[in-house]
N, C-alpha and C positions, 0 to 999 in steps of 0.2 A: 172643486167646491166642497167646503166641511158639509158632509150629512147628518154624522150621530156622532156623539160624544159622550164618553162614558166619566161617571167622577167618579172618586175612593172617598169617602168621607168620616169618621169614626163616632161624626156626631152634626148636626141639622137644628135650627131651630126648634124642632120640633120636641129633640131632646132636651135643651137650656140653651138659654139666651147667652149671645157671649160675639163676643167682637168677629170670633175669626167664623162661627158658626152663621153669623149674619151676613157677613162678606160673598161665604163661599155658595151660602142658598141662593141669596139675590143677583149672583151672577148668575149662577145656573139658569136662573129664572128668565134672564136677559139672553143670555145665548139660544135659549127655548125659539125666542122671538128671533131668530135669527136661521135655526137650526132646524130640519125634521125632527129629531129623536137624542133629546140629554137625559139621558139615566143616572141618576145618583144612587149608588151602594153606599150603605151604611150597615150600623151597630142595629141589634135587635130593637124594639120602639114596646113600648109596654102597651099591653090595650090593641095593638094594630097585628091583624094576621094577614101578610102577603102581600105583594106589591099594591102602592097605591099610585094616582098622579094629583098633583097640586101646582097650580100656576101654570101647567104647561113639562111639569118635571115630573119624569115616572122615576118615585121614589121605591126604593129595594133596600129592605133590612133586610139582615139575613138570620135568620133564626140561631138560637145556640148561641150569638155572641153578645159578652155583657153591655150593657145600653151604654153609647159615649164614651166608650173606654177601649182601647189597644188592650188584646189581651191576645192569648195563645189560639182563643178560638175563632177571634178575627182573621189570625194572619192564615191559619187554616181553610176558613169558610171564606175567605176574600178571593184566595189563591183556587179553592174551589171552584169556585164562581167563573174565573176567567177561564180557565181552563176548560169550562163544558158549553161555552158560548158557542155558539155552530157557525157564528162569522166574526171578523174582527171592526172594533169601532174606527172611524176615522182618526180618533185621538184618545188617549185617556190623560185627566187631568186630578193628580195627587193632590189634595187639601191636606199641608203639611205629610208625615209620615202615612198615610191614609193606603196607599196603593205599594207601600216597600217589599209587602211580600209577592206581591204580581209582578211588579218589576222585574223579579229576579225569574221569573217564569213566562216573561213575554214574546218568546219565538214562539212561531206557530207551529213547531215539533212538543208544544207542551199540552197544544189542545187536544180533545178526546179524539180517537180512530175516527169515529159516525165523521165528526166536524172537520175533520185535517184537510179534505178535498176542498171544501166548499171556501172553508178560512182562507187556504191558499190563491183559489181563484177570485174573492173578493179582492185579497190583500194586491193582486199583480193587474186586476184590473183597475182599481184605483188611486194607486202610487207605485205602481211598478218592484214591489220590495215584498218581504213575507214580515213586516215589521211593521208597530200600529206605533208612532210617536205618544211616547209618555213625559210629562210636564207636570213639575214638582211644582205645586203654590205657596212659596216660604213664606209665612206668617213672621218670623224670627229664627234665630237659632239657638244650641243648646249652650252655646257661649255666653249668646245675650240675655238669656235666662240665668243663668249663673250669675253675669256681673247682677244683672238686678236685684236679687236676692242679696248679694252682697251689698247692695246700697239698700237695701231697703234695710239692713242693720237688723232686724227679730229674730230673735233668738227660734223661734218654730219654719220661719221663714229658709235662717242658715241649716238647720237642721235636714232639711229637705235636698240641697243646694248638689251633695255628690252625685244625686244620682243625675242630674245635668252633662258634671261630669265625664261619667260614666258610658252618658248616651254619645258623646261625641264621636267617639269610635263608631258607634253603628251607622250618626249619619255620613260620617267617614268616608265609608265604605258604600253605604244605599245611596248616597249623592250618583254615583258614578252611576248605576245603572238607569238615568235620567239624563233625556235629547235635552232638555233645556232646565232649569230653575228660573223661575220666574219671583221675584222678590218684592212685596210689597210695599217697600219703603225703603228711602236713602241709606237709612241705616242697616236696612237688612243685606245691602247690596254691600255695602260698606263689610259687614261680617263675613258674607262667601268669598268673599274676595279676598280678604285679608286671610293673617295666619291663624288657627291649622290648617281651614279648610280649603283654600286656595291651592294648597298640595292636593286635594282633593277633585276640586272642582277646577278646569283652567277657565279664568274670567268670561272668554267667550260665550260660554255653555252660562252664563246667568244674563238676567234681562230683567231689565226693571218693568214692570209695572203698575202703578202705585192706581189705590184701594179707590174705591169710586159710591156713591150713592145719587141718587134722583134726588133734583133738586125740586121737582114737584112735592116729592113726599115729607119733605122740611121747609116748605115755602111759610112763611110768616103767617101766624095765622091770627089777628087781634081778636076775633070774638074768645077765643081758645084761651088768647095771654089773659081778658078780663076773666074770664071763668078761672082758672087756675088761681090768680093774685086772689082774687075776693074768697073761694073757698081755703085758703091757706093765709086769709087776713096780711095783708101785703098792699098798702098804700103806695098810690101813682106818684109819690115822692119819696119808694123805699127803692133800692140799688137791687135786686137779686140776681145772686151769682148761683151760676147755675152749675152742679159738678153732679154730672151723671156717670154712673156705670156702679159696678160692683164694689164693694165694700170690701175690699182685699188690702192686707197691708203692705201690698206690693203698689197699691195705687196712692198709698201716703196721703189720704185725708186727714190725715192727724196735722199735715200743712194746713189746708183750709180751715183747721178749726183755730191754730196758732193765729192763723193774720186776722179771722175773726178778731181772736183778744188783742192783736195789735191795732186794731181801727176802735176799740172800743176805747182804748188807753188812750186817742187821740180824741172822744168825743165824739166818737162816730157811729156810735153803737146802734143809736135810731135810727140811722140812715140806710143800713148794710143787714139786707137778711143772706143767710148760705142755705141752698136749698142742695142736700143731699140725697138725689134719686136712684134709689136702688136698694139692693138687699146684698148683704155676706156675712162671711164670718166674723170680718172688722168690728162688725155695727155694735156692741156692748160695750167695747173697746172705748169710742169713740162717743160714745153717749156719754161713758164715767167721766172723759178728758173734757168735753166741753160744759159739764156741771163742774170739772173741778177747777177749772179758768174761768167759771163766773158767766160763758158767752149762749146759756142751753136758750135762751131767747132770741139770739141771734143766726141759731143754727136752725133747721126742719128737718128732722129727718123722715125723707117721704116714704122711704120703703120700696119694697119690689112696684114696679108696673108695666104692664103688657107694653110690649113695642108697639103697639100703633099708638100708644097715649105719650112716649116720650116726644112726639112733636111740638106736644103740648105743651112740655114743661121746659122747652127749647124757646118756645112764643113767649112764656111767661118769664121769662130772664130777660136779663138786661148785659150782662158778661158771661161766658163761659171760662172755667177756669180748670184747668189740668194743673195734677200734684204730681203725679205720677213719678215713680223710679225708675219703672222699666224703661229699657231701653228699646222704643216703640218704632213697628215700623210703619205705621201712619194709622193711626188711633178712628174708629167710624166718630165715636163722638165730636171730633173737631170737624171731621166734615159734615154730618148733621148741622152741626152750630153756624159753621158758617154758611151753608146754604139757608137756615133759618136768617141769617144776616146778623148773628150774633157776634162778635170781637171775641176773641178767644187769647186769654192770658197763659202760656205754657213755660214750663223746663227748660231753659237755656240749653240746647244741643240735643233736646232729647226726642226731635224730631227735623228729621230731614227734608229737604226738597225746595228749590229755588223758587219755584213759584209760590210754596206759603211762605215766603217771608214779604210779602208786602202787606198780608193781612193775621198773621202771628205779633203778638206782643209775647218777646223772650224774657226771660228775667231766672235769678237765682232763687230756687224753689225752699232754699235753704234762707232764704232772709225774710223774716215776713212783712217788716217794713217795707222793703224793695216792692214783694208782692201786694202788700197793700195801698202802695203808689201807683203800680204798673195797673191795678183795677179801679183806680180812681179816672188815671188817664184813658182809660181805651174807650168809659160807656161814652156812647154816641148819643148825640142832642135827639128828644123824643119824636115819634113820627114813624110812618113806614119803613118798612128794613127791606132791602132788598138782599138778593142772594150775596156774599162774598165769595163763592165757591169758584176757584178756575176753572174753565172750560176740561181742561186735561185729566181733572179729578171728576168728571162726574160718571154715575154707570155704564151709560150709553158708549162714552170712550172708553171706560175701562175693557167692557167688553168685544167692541172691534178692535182693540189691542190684541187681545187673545185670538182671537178669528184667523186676525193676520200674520198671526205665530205662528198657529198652528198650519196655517195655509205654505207657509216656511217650510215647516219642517218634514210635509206631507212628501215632498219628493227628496228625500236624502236617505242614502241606503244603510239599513244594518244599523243596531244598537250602538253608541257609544261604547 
């Protein structure tokens, strides 16, 4: 049976709100419930000196390294870290690159003199090996990051794009020293597996797991939807589409603001508010375009808000709508929305998985007539909402997925 499990993480909600950062807390938080002892390592935390616990996870920055970022003195204090531990965990689980410098230092001839007796006799009393299974959590990869940049077309965006590039070789090569890769969406699996990386990694060694949230924590909430519509003046005969997350021009809200002016052009202007929730670097951008197409009353722009209030503005919608370019491998906001029991309008291919396609509306993100069709047809006749969410996507599955991985991999001997 898993006892402790260690995560590598380079960044926590703690540091900024972010899709994969929210993912990898809320699991941890779930395996807690499951687990004696989940330790998450991270980046330095400004304000916090020394370990702390939250939910049930004893969280560990590690001093010296820059906050939410890979740098030179993570991979050093990371590799530190493991190395002076006096027993080994039943599993350590990588949140994307998070753990690649341990990896490469994970026999138990790396840990300190004092520890090497004690490491050894844990590690053979319970799995019979001197080896602690390590489990990559692929959020994407540096492929799918590349094409993205490339569809998102901005010139700051391309800019950036080689050193994607560039990293492919390192995950090349750090892939290999990982018992499994676990992949959080169709398309992520679709990438390790295909070329280069598939020289890389042989298909067996990757496993799907697709991304999960509680559906209590998005359940419908009307007193919530009337508070939100009345303080942002939204009549119970206006459409709002709801598009949350960061303002990045990789998430291509400059579409949302286009089919805005295509529903306007058709006399629909009063009918259809876009409520854009969040904060980036986008947002000037996208303020100047939607005054210079005429639509700035059709659009909100709400601005950053704490994650427990985005439930709120999930109750206060009527569609969810994804622009997105990246090639996603199962995005939290759509599962948010649909556990809110919100219809959710996406990217034709740009997300994977058999089960959402009975409650995804696909469509070409590039037409906005198309998209301003596919949002007329999806909103659902007014009344309570129940969940859409699959059973297979909520956290609870997500995380006895993991359990029973790791319970896997517990008896198989020596590093890949």
């Amino acid at each position: 049976m898993i006892d402790s499990i260690l995560v590598f993480s380079r960044s926590t909600p703690q540091h900024v709100i972010g899709g994969m950062e929210t993912l990898a807390w809320n699991l941890a938080v779930q395996l807690a419930g499951h687990v004696r002892q989940v330790r998450l390592v991270t980046t330095a935390l400004p304000g916090t000196d020394g370990p702390f616990e939250a939910e049930g996870v004893e969280v560990v920055p590690l001093p010296g390294t820059a906050p939410g970022r890979y740098s030179a003195a993570w991979w050093a204090e990371s590799r530190r870290y493991w190395e002076a531990l006096p027993a080994p965990p039943d599993v350590v689980l990588s949140v994307s690159a998070g753990a690649y410098s341990v990896a490469r230092t994970r026999h138990a001839a790396t840990v300190s003199s004092a520890g090497r007796a004690a490491w050894a006799r844990a590690a053979r009393t319970r799995s019979g090996r001197s080896g602690t299974p390590f489990v990559l959590q692929a959020h994407g990869t540096s492929a799918m990051e590349f094409g993205s940049k490339l569809r998102a077309g901005n010139l700051r965006s391309l800019a950036t794009s080689p050193k994607n590039l560039l990293a492919l070789p390192r995950d090349f090569t750090r892939y290999r020293n990982f018992d499994r890769i676990v992949a959080v969406g169709e398309r992520v699996v679709e990438s390790l597996t295909g070329r280069p990386l598939r020289w890389s990694v042989p298909p067996e060694r990757v496993s799907l797991i697709p991304n999960g949230v509680r559906p209590a924590d998005f359940g419908f909430d009307p007193a919530a939807r009337a508070e939100v519509r009345a303080r942002l003046g939204i009549g119970d005969e206006v459409i709002a589409i709801g598009c949350v997350g960061r303002l990045h021009v990789q998430k291509r809200l400059d579409r949302a603001i286009g089919v805005a002016a295509a529903l306007r052009d058709r006399g629909l202007g009063e009918r259809f508010r876009f409520l854009l929730v969040g904060g980036g670097p986008d947002g000037p951008r996208l303020r100047r375009l939607a005054g210079r197409l005429g639509v700035r009353d059709m659009v909100t722009f709400v601005g950053p808000v704490d994650p427990t209030e985005v439930p709120r503005y999930h109750s206060g919608a009527d569609v969810s709508l994804l622009t997105t370019a990246r090639l996603e491998g199962l995005p939290m906001t759509v599962l948010e929305s649909l556990a809110c029991g919100l219809p959710c309008v996406v990217p034709a291919g740009a997300i994977g998985g058999t089960s959402l396609g009975p409650v995804l509306h696909q469509v070409d993100p590039d037409d906005p007539e198309a998209v301003a069709e596919a949002l007329r047809a999806a909103v659902r006749t007014p009344g309570g909402r129940a969940s859409l969410l699959p059973a297979e996507l909520t956290l609870d599955h997500c995380a006895r997925s993991y359990l029973a991985l790791f319970e896997e991999l517990r008896g198989r001997s020596g590093p890949p």
